[in-house]
N, C-alpha and C positions, 0 to 999 in steps of 0.2 A: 594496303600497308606493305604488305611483301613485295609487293611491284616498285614503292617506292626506294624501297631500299637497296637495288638494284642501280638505283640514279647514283652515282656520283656526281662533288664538286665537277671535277673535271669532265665529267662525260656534258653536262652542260654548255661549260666554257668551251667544247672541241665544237657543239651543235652549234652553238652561238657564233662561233667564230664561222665557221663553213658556211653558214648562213649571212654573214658578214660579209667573206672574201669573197663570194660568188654574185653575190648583187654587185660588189665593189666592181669586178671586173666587168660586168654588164655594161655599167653606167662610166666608167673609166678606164680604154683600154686600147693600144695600137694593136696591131699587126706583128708583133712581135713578144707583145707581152702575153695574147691570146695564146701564142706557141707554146709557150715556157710556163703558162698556167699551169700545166699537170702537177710544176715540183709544188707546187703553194697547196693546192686542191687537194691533192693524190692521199696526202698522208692522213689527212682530215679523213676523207671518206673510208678509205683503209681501218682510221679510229674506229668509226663504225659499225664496221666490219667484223672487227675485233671486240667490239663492246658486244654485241650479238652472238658473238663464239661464249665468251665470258658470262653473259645471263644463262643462256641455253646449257650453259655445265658441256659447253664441246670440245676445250680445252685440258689438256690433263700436263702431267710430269712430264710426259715422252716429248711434248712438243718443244719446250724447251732444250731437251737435248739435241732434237732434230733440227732447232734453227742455229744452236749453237752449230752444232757438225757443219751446216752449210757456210754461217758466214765462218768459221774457222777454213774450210777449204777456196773460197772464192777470196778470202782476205792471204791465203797463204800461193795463190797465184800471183794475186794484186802484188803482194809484195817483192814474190819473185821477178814481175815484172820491172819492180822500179828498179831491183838490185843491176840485174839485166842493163835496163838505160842506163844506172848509177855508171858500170864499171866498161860499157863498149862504147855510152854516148853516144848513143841509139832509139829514137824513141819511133813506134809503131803508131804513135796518135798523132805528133806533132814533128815539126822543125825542131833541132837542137837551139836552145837560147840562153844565153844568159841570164842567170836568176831573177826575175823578175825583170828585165829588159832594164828601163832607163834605170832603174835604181843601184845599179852594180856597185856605180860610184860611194852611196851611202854604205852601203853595207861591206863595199872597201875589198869584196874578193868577185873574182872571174870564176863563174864554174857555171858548168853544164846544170840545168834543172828538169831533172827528172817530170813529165807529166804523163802520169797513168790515167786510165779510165775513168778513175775519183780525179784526181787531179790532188799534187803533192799536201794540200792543207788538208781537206778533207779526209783525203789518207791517213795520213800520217795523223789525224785525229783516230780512227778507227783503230789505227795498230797499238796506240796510246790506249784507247779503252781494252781491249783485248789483252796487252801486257800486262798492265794493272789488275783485271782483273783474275789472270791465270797464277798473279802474284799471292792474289787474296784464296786464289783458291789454292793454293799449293799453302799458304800461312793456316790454313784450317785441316788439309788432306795429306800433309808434306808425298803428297802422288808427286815421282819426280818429272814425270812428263807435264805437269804444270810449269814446273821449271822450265823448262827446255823449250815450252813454246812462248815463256815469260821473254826469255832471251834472245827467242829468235824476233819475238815482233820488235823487241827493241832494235836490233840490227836493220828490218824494214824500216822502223822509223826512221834511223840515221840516214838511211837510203832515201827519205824524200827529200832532206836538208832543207825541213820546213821548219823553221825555229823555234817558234812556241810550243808546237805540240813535241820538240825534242828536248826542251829547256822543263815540259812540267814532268815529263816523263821520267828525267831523270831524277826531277827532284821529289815527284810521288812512290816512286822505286824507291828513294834514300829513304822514305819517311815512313813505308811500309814492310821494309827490309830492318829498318831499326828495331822496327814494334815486333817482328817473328825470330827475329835473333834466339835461336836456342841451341842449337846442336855447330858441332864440328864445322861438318860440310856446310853448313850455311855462312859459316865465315868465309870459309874457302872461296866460297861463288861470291861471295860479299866486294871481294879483294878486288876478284877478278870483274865484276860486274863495274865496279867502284876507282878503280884502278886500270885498268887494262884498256875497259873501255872508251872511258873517258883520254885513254894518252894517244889511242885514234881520232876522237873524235878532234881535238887540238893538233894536231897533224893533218886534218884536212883543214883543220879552219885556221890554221897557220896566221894568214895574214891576218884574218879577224882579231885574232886576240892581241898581234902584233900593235896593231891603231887601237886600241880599246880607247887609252887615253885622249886619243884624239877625236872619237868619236863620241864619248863623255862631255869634250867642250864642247862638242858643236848642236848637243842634243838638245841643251834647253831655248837657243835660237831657231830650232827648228821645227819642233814643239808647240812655241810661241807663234812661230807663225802659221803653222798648220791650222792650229785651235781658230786662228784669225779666219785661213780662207774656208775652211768645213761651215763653224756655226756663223760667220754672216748672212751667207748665202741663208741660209737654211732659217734662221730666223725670219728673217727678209722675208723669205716665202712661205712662213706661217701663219705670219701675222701680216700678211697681204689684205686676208679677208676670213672671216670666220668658216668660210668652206673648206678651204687648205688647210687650216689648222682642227678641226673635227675630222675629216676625211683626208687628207692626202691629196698627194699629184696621182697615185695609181699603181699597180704593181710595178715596181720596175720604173715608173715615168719620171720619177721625180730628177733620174740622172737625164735623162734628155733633153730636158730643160734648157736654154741659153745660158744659165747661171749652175747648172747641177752639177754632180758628177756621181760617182759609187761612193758611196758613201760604208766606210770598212770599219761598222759599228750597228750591230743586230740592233739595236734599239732606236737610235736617230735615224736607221733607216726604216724600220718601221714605221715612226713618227713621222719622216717624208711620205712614204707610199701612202700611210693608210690611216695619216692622223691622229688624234690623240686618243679614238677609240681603236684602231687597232692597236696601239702601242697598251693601254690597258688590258687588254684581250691578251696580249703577249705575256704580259706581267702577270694575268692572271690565271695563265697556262702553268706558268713554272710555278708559284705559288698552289695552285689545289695539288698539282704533283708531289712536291715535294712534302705538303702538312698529309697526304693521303697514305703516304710509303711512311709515315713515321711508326705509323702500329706495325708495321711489317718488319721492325729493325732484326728480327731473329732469322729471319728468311734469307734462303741462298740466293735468291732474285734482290735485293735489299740493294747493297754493293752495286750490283750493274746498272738499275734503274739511276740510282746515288749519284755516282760516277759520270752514268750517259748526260746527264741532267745538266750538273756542273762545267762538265766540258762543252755540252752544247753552250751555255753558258760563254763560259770564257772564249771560245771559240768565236764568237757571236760578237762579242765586244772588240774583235780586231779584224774582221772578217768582210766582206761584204755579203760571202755564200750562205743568207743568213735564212735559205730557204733549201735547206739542204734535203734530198728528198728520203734519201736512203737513212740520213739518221734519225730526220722526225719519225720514220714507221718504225724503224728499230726501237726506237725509245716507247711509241705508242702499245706495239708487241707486247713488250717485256711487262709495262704496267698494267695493262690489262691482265697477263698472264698471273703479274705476281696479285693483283686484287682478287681471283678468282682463287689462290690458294688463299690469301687470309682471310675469306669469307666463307669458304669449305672448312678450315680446321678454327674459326669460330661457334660455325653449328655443331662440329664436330666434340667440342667443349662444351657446348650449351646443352648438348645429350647426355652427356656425362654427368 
């Protein structure tokens, strides 16, 4: 019985799944997908790894300080890097390009796009969880050095000029900045976070906001026809034959196809590669996560896991990078770690 209680939902759903993705790639897979296997596998097995520290009681408090400390300094290089390309239009990984190449036109401005090591989305998602959460933690610690590195990751962020993770960033700032409002100096940084900021951020993106209206008209024809060339195709090739639609084309195969492409939506790409049981398997990832962290809501780990979940999340629904390797183990860490403190200060009630 004590052994069972050690299982988690989730520690199932990760077994199931690895068990899953590893036959899948056996049975369906180029010369190219076998490459890039690691980011699909790695994190899973890692879960493992980490469910193993977690039973054995070989995780404690420190370790979370110690992977905070690391990605705090490897995220505050990364940043400096993009600041770097940001402002000499220089990048050490890639050619200088125009944001997203053919797409300039849509998005109606000419600028340099930063690509770091992560590469500007994935970034600028991490600098996104990182600000947010030094927000949460300065709203509980008012430590002003929460602050200070709240503000600097926000500056990384503007530095990837990736748009969604800059567009939630500021509006998860406004809406956790509202709720700690108490003192003086928090209005002062309010102003300036709120005001100052933002009359930079509309000074690079000048032209953008100049066409808004006219990129308003043209959104819902463009929309319309997107939705048209994504789910034909992709229905098409579901309901081909009931093997496409249970299993998928393969990790990655479904864009190679004659009719594919990248598909920049976590979920219909999942449902391409890996069918309608990997897409269950997905859903039922983030589902035992997030009903498992509910008992934890008191926990300083609570927030991060919250946070990572959500973002990978939204991230994931505009993304194609929907097998990101660094953040699935990030997120796997954290929940492990934070399940091993509320089952230590459970027994630790139950003796009491």
């Amino acid at each position: 019985k004590a052994n069972r209680k050690n299982w988690l939902k989730t520690d199932y759903i990760v077994i199931l799944s690895l068990f899953y993705y590893t036959i899948h790639l056996i049975y369906l897979h180029d010369t190219e997908s076998i490459r890039s296997s690691y980011m699909l596998l790695f994190p899973y097995i890692y879960y493992v790894f980490f469910r193993h520290l977690r039973v054995n009681r070989k995780l404690n408090n420190n370790d979370i300080n110690f992977l905070y400390s690391i990605m705090l300094i490897a995220l505050l290089v990364e940043g400096g890097l993009f600041l770097t390309m940001y402002f000499f239009k220089v990048s050490p990984f890639a050619e200088p390009v125009e944001i997203y190449g053919k797409t300039t036109e849509y998005i109606l401005l000419e600028i340099f796009q930063p690509v770091g090591a992560m590469g500007p989305v994935e970034a600028g998602f991490f600098f996104l969880l990182f600000s947010i959460f030094n927000l949460y933690v300065y709203n509980f610690t008012r430590n002003n050095m929460a602050i200070y590195i709240h503000l600097l990751f926000l500056v990384f962020l503007l530095a990837t000029l990736s748009r969604l993770p800059i567009i939630l960033g500021l509006l998860l700032s406004f809406l956790m900045w509202l709720k700690g409002l108490v003192k003086y100096k928090d209005i002062v940084l309010f102003f300036i976070l709120f005001l100052f900021l933002p009359s930079i951020v509309v000074s690079f993106f000048s032209d953008l906001f100049m066409n808004l209206k006219l990129r308003l008209l043209r959104t819902s024809i463009e929309v319309e026809a997107s939705n048209r060339i994504i789910l034909s195709p992709l229905i098409e090739f579901l309901f081909k034959n009931h093997k496409n639609f249970l299993f998928g084309a393969g990790y990655q195969l479904y864009r190679t196809l004659p009719y594919g492409y990248a598909i920049h939506n976590l979920f219909l790409a999942q449902l391409a590669d890996f069918g309608i049981i990997g897409l269950l398997l997905l859903i039922g990832l983030f589902y035992t996560i997030i009903s498992e962290i509910k008992t934890c809501r008191s926990s300083y780990l609570y927030q991060l896991v919250f946070y990572s979940v959500i973002l990978w999340i939204i991230n994931g629904s505009v993304q194609y990078a929907a097998y990101s390797f660094h953040y699935y183990t990030f997120i796997f860490f954290i929940f492990n770690l934070l399940m091993l403190q509320h089952n230590l200060l459970s027994e630790l009630n139950l003796r009491r």
